[in-house]
C-alpha positions in Angstrom: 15.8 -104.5 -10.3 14.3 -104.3 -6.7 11.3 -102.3 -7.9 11.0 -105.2 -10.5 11.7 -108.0 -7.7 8.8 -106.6 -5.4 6.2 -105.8 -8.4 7.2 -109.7 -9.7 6.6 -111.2 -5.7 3.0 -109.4 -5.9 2.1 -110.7 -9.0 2.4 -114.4 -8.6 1.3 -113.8 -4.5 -1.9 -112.5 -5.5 -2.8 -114.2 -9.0 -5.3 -116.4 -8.1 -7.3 -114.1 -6.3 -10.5 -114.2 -7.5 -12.8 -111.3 -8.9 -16.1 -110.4 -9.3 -17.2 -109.5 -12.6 -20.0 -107.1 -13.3 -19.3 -103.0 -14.6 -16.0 -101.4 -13.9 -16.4 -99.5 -10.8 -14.4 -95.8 -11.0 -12.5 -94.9 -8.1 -13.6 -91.2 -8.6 -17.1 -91.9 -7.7 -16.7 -93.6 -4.3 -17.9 -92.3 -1.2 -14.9 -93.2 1.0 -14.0 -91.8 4.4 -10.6 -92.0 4.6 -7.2 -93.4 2.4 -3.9 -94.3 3.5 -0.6 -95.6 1.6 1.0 -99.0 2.5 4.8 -98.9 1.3 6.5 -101.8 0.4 10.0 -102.9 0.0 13.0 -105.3 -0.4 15.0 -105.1 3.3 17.0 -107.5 4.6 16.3 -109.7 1.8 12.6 -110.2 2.5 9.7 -108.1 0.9 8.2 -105.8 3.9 6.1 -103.1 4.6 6.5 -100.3 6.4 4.4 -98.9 9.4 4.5 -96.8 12.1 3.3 -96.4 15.7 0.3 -94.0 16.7 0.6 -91.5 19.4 -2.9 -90.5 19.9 -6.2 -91.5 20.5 -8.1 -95.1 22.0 -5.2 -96.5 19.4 -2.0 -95.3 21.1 0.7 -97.7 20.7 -0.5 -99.8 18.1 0.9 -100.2 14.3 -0.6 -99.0 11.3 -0.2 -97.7 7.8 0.4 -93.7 6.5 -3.4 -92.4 6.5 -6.6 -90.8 8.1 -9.9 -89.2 7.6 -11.5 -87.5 4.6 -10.8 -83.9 5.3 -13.6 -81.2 3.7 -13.2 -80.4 0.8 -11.2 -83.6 -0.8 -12.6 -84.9 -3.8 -10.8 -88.1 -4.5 -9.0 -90.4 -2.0 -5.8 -90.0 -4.1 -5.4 -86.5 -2.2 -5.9 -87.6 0.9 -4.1 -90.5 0.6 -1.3 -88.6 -0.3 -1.7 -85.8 2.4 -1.9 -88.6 5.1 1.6 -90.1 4.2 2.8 -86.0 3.8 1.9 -85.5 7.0 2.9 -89.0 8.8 6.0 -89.5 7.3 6.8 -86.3 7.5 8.1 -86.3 4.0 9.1 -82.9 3.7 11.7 -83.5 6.2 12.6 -86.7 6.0 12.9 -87.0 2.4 12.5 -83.2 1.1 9.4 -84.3 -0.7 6.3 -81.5 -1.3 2.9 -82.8 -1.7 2.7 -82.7 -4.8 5.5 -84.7 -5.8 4.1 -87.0 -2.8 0.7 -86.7 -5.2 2.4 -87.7 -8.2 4.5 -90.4 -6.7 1.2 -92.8 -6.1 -0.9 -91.3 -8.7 -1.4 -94.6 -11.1 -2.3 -92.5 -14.1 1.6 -91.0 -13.5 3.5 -93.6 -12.2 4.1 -97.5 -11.6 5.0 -96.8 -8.1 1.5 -97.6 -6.9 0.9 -101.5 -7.1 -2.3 -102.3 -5.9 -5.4 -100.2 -4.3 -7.7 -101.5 -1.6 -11.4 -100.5 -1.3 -13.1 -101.4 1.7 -15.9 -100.7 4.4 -15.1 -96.4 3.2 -11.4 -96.6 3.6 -9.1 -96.5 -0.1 -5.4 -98.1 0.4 -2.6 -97.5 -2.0 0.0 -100.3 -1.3 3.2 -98.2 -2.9 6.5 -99.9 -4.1 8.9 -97.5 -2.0 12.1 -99.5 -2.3 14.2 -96.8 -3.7 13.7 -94.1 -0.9 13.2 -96.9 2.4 17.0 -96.1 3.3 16.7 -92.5 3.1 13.8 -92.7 5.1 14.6 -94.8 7.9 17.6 -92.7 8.4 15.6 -89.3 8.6 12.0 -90.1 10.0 13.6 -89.5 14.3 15.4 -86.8 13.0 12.6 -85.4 10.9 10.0 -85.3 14.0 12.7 -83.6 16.4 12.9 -80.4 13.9 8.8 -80.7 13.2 6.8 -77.9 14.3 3.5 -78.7 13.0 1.2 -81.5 15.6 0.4 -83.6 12.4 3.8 -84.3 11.7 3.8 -86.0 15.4 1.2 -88.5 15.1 3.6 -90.9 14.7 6.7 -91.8 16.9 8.0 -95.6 15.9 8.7 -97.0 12.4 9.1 -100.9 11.7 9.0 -103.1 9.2 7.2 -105.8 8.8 7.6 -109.1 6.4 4.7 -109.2 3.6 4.5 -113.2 4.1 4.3 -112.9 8.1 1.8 -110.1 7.6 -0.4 -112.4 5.7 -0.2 -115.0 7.8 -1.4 -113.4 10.9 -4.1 -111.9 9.2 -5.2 -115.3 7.6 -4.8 -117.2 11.0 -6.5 -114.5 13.3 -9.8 -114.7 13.3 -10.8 -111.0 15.0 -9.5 -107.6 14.3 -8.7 -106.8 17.8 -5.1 -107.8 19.4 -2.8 -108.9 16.3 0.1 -109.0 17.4 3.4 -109.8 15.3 6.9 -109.5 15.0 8.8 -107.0 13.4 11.9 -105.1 12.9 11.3 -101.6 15.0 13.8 -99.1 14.1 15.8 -97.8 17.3 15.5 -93.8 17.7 18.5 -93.6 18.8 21.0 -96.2 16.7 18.4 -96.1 13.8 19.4 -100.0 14.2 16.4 -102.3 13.7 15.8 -104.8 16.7 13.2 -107.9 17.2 10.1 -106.6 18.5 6.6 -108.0 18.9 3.9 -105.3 17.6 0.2 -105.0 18.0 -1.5 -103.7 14.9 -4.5 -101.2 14.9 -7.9 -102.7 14.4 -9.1 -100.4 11.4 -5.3 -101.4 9.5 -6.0 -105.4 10.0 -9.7 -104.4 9.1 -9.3 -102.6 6.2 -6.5 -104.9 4.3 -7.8 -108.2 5.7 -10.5 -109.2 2.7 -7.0 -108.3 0.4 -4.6 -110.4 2.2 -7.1 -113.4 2.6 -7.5 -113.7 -0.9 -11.2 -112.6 -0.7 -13.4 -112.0 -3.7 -13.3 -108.6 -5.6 -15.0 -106.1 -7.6 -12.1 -104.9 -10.5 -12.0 -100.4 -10.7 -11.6 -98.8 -14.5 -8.1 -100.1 -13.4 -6.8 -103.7 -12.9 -4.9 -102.3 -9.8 -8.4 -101.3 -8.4 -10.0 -104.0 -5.9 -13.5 -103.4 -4.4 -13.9 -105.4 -1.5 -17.8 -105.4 0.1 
């Protein structure tokens, strides 16, 4: 029913977004540079995403989705799309997951899980319904990165959630990519209790998403989820 609820909320958000028609662009044959995977769910009664807070780099601090660079050797953004949120969200501890099920889980030609994909500026998004696994992962993801050995399961240290309508909103109102800040729901380490807490999201997220959630004119893939933005 939720999965249904969020799918449904997506839908008649983003119906009158306009396309551009011309040849069906495959997803297969674009040069992108990196992917990532946006998850969606039903919390609190509102539709939300989920993000996370980096620990590294000229971005430390700031919020942004599951993803990263192209690594050698990755053919198609599904893999590293998939890796990215492996890695991140440390799935294999916080939910048991391996990457392949992680693979199969957003893989469109699999599963409905995966409700819409963003193309833009090199950079593929996979906005996933995740509503059946957001408990479970909340729960695990402080305890998860206390037992990980490996450095990319620590490039992340916060999780919050974010409402899908006040999401959109900032992006629509804020006129540069730099400095969007916004509140959310940050998930305590310690009580895994969410508390009120205003956010700054990462530059390349509010880049990448922003032609999507302004309702900005589109290219259609081999598949209606498929949106080329230019």
């Amino acid at each position: 029913m939720m999965k249904k609820r969020i799918a449904l909320f997506l839908i008649v958000t983003l119906q009158f977004m306009p396309h551009i028609t011309g040849k069906a662009r495959r997803l297969s044959a674009y040069n992108y540079g990196s992917a990532s995977v946006l998850p969606v769910c039903r919390y609190h009664s509102a539709d939300c995403v989920i993000l996370s807070r980096e620990v590294f780099g000229s971005s430390k601090g700031t919020y942004d989705d599951f993803g990263g660079g192209r690594d050698k050797g990755e053919k198609h953004p599904l893999i590293t799309a998939s890796r990215e949120f492996f890695e991140e969200a440390i799935l294999a501890l916080s939910l048991g997951w391996t990457l392949a099920e992680v693979q199969n889980y957003i893989d469109i030609a699999k599963t409905g899980n995966t409700t819409h994909i963003i193309v833009h500026a090199r950079n593929v998004t996979y906005i996933i319904n995740f509503d059946r696994y957001t408990k479970k992962f909340l729960n695990n993801f402080y305890k998860a990165r206390k037992q990980a050995k490996d450095p990319v399961w620590k490039e992340k240290d916060r999780v919050a959630l974010v409402k899908w309508e006040t999401l959109r909103k900032a992006i629509n109102n804020y006129k540069r990519n730099t400095g969007l800040q916004l509140e959310a729901q940050e998930i305590d380490p310690i009580t895994l209790q969410p508390h009120t807490k205003t956010i700054t999201l990462r530059p390349s997220f509010v880049k990448k998403v922003r032609s999507f959630f302004m309702n900005k004119p589109y290219q259609e893939g081999m598949d209606k989820k498929i949106r080329f933005y230019r």
